[in-house]
N, C-alpha and C positions, 0 to 999 in steps of 0.2 A: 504493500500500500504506500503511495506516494504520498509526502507529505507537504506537496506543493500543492497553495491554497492560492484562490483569487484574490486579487486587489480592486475594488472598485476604480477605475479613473478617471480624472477627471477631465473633462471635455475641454480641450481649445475652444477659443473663440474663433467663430470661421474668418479664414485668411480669402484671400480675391480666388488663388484656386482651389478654395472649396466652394466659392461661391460660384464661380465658372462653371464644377463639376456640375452640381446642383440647376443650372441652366441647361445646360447642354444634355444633362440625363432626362432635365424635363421634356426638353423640348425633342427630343428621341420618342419618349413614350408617348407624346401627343401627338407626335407625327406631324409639325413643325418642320421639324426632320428626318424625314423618311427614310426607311432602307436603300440604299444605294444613291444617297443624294451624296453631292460632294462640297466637305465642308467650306465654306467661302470664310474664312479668318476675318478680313478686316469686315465682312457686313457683321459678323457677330460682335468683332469688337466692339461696334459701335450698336449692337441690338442691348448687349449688356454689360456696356460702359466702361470696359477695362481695356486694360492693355492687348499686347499679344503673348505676352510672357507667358500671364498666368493661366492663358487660353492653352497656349501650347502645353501648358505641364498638366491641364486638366484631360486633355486631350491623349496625353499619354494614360493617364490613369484607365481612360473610358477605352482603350486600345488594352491594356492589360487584361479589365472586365471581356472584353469579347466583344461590346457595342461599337467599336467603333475602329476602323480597320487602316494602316497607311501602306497605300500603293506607290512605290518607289516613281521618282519625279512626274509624279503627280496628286501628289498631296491626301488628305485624309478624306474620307466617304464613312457613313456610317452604314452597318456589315448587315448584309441580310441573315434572316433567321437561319441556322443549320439545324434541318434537325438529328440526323447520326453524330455529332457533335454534345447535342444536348440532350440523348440517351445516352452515352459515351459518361460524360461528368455526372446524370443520373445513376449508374451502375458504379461509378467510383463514389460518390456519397455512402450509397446502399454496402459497398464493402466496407467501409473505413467505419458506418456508426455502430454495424453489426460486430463486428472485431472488438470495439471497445466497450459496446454496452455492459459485459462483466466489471469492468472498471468501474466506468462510471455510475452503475448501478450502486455497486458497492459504497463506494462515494458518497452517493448525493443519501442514502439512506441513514449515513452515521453525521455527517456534513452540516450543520443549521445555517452556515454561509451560504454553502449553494444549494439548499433551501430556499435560502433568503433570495436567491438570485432569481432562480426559474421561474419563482410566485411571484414575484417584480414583473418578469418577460411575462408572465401569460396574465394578469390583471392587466396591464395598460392594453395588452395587444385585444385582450377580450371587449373593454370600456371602447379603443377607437375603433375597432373593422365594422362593426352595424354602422358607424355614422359616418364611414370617409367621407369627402366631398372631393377634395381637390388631389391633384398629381402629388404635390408634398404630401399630405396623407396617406394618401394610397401609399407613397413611398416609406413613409414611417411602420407601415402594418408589415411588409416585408421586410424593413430591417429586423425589427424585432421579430421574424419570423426564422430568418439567419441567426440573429444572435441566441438563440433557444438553442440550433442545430451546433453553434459553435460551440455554446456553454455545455451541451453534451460530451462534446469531443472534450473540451478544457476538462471536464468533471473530472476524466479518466487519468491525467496530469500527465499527459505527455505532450511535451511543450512543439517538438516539432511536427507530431500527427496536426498538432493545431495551427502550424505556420502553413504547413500542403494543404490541410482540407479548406482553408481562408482563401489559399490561393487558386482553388475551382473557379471560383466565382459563377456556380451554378445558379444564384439568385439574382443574376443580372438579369434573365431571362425573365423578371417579372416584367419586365419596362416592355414584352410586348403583349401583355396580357393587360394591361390598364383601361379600360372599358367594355373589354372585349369578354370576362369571364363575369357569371352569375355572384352577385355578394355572399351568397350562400355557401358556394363554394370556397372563398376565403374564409366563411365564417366556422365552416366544417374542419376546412385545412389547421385552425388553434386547439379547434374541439380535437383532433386525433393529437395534438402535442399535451392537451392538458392528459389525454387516457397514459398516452406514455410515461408523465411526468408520475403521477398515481403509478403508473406500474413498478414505477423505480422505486418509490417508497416502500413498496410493498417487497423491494426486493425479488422482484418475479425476473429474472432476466430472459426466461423465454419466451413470456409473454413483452416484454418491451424487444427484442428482436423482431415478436411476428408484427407488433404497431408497429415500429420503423419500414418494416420492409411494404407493409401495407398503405402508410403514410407517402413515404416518396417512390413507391407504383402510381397511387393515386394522383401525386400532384404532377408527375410525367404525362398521364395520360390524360390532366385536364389542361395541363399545356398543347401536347398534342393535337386533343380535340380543340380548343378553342382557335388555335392558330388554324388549323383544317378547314371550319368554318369561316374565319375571316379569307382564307385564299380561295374556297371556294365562295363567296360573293361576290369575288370582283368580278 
């Protein structure tokens, strides 16, 4: 048993490229800008008031996520959906949280920290997903929808399973579900993390294996289907 425990941290204050980030992810998921457009630097600089500095360092980030791709001397476009790609990082979640659930199980059952933590993540996330309204909203229900799946992994205290499984970046892929899937479906997708969270207490580890593998089968396939639906109306 690990005796590496979380630290709470404390948040920066957003610098220009996070505030960049934060444009540029929004204006992706609205479709502002669309898959395969190609990014124009100075009309953004001047859509959202900054330099190009912190454009470009935002730009990298949203190229590391997956959203957003640069094509050698011809600048950056943002990357159409793939989806063997995003069963590919589906199937490596599904290994990485199955492997550690004995850990983290173990963990979070003896633990009043990360207690403390997962019932923090699933009260804010349960009070905003009924009411999102807007893109940052919506974008808030997904972080905290990641931060659960991390705080899983962290539970287990292995510090570099947590730096690779960070580095999927399998939840970028929300930004193209943003009006596109039923509230329901988000609101179901907490409900099978709060059953998990419960299972872990109860120290049941084979039943929090069969909720995980059940949980992200289910959120592949409502990606799946909803992007299905949006290419088949056009």
């Amino acid at each position: 048993m690990t005796d590496y425990l979380p630290t709470t941290a404390v948040e920066a204050p957003n610098t220009l490229v996070d505030i960049a980030y934060q444009n540029l992810r929004k204006d992706i998921t609205v479709e502002y800008l669309p898959a395969g457009k190609k990014i124009n630097l100075n009309h953004l600089c001047t859509r959202y008031g900054i330099s190009p500095t912190p454009l470009k360092q935002a730009l990298n980030r949203l190229i590391a996520e997956g959203l957003v791709e640069n094509i050698p001397r011809k600048g950056c476009r943002v990357r159409g959906f793939s989806w063997s790609e995003m069963s590919e990082l589906f199937e490596m979640r599904l290994m990485m949280e199955s492997h550690f659930a004995p850990q983290a199980t173990a963990a979070v059952r003896i633990n009043t920290q990360l207690q403390k933590l997962f019932e923090e993540n699933l009260k804010e996330n349960l009070e905003l997903v009924p009411h999102y309204q807007t893109a940052e909203e919506y974008f808030r229900t997904y972080e905290l929808d990641q931060k659960f799946h991390e705080l899983f992994i962290l539970s287990s205290g292995n510090r570099t399973a947590l730096r690779v499984y960070k580095g999927l970046y399998s939840h970028s892929y929300a930004a193209y579900l943003y009006g596109k899937q039923p509230r329901v479906q988000t609101i179901n997708g907490i409900l099978e993390h709060q059953e998990i969270y419960r299972s872990m207490l109860e120290g049941n580890t084979e039943k929090v294996c069969d909720l995980l593998h059940s949980h992200i089968e289910n959120a592949r396939n409502k990606i799946l289907l909803s992007l299905k639906l949006q290419q088949n109306a056009k």
